[in-house]
Residue frames relative to the residue before (quaternion, step in Angstrom):
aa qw qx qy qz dx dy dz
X 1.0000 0.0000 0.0000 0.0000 0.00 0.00 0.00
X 0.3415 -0.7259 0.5269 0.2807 3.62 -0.53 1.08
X 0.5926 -0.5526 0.4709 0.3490 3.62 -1.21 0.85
X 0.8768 0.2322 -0.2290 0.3533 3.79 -1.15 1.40
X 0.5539 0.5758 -0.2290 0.5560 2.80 2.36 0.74
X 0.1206 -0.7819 0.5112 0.3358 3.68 -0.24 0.73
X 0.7948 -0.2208 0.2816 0.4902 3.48 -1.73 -0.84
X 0.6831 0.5250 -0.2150 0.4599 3.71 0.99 -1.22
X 0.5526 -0.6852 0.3408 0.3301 4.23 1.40 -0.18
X 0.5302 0.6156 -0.3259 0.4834 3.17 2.02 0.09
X 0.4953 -0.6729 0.4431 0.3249 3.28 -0.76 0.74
X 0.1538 -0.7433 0.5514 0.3460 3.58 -0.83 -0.13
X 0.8335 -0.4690 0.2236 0.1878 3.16 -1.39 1.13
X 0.5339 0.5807 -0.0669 0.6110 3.30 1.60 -1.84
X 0.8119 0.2823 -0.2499 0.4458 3.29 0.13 -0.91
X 0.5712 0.5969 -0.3979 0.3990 3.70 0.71 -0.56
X 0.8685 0.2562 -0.1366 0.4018 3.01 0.60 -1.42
X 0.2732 0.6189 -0.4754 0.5624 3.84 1.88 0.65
X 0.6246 0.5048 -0.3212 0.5019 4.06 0.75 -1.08
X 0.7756 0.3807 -0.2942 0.4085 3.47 0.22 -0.97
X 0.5199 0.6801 -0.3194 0.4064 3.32 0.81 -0.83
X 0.5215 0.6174 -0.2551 0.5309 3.78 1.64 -1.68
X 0.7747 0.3901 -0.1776 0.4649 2.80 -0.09 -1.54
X 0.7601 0.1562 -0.3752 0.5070 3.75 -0.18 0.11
X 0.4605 0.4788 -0.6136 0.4268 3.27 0.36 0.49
X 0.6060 0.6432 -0.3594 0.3000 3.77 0.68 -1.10
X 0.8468 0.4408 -0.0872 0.2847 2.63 1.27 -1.46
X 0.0693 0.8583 -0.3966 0.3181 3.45 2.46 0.38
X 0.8255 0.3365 -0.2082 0.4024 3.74 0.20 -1.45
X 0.5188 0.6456 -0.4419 0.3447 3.50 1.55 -0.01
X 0.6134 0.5763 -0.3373 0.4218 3.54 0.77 -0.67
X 0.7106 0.3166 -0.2039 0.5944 3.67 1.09 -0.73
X 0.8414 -0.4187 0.1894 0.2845 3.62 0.50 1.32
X 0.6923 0.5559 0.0423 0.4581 3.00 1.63 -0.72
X 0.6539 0.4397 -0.2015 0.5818 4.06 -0.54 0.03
X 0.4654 -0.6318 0.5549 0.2763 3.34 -2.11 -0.71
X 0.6529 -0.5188 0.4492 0.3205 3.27 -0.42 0.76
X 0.4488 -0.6055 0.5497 0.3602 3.92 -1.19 0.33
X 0.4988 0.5232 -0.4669 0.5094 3.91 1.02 -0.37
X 0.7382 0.4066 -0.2788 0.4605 3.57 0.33 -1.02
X 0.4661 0.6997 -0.3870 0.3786 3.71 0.98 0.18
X 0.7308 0.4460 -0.0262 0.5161 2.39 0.54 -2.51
X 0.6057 0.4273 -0.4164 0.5264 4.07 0.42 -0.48
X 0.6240 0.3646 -0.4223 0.5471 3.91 0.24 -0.77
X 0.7050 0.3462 -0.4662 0.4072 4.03 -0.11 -0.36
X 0.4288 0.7355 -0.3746 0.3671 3.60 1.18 -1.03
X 0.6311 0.5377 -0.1336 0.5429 3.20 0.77 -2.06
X 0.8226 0.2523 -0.2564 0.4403 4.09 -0.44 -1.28
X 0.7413 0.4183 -0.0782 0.5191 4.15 0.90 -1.16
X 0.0519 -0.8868 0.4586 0.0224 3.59 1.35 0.13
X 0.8334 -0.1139 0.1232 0.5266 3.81 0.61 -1.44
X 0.3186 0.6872 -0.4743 0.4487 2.81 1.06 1.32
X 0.6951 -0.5695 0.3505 0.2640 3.99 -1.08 0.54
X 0.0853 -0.8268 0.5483 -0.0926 3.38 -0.08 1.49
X 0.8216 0.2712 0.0811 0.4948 3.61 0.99 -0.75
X 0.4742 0.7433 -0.4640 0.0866 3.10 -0.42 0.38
X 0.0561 0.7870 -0.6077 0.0898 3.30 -0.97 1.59
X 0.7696 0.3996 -0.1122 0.4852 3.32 -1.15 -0.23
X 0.7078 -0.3453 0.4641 0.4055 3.67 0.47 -0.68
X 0.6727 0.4823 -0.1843 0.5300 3.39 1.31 -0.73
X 0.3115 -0.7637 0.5482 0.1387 3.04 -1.33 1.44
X 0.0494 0.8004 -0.5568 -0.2166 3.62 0.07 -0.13
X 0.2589 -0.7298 0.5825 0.2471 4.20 -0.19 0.78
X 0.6097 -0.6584 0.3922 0.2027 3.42 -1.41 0.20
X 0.3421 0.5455 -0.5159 0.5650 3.39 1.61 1.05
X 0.8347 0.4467 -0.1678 0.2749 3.15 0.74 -1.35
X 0.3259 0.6654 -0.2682 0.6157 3.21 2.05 -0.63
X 0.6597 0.4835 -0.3543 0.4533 3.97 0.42 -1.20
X 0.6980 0.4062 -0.3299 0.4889 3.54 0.50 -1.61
X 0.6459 0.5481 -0.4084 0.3400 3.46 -0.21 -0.73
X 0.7296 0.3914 -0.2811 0.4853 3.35 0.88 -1.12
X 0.6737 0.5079 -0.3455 0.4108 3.54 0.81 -0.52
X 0.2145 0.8161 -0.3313 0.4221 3.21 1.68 -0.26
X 0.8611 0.2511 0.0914 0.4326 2.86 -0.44 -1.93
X 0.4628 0.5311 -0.4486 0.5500 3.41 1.32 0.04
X 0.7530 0.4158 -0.3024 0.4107 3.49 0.34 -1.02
X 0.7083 0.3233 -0.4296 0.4574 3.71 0.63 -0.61
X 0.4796 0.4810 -0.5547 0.4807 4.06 0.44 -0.22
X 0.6245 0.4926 -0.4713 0.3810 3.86 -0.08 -1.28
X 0.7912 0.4245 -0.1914 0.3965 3.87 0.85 -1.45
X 0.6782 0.4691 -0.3123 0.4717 3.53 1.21 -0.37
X 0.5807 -0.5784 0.3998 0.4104 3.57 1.59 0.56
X 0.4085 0.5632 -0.6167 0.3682 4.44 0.91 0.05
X 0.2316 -0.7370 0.6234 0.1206 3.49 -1.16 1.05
X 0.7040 -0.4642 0.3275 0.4263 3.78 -0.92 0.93
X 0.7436 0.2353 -0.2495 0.5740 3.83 -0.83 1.05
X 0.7407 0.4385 -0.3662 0.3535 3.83 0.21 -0.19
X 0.5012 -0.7383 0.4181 0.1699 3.73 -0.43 1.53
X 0.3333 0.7885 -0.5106 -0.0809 3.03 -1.10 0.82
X 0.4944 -0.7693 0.2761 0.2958 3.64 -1.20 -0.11
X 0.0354 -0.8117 0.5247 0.2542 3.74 -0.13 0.22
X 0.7251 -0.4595 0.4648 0.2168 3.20 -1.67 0.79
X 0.1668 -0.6442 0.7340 0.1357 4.16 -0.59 0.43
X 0.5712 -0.5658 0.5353 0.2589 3.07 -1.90 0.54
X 0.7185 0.2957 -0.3842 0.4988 3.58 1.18 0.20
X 0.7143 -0.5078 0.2100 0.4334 3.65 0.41 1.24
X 0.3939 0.6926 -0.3846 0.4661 3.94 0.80 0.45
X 0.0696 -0.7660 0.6274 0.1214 3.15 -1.04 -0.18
X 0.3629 -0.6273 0.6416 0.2515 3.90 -1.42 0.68
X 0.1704 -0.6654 0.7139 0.1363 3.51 -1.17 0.44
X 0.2775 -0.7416 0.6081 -0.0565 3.32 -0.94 1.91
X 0.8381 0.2442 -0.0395 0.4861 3.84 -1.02 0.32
């Protein structure tokens, strides 16, 4: 059973959000020059958990290929809008919100 999965294929809550928590810990030593990035996380889980629940709000699954593209996504349009590695930004949601990236 992959860690943050019950018997029934639903993640549990606790455990999802115990994973994330990891994973930005990991990513602490990036800011000081050092470590892997949370892209470089999420692509290594992408890689081991391929179609397997990464996300899940609202109703929406989002699996952890797809979680990958998305993030590379936005990697690619910052890379083109000239945002240089470290600098924060926000994108707009289709319901009038906005994610803060970086």
């Amino acid at each position: 059973m992959v860690e943050g999965e019950s018997g029934q294929g639903e993640a549990d809550p606790r455990e999802v959000r115990r994973a994330w928590l990891r994973a930005l810990a990991a990513t602490a030593p990036y800011a000081n020059g050092g470590g892997a990035s949370l892209p470089d996380l999420i692509a290594q889980a992408a890689a081991r958990f391929a179609d397997r629940p990464a996300l899940l709000a609202d109703g929406m699954v989002l699996s952890h290929r797809a979680l990958a593209a998305r993030i590379a996504g936005y990697g690619g349009w910052a890379r083109r809008a000239g945002i240089r590695p470290g600098e924060a930004v926000a994108m707009p949601s289709s319901d009038g919100s906005s994610d803060r990236l970086g």
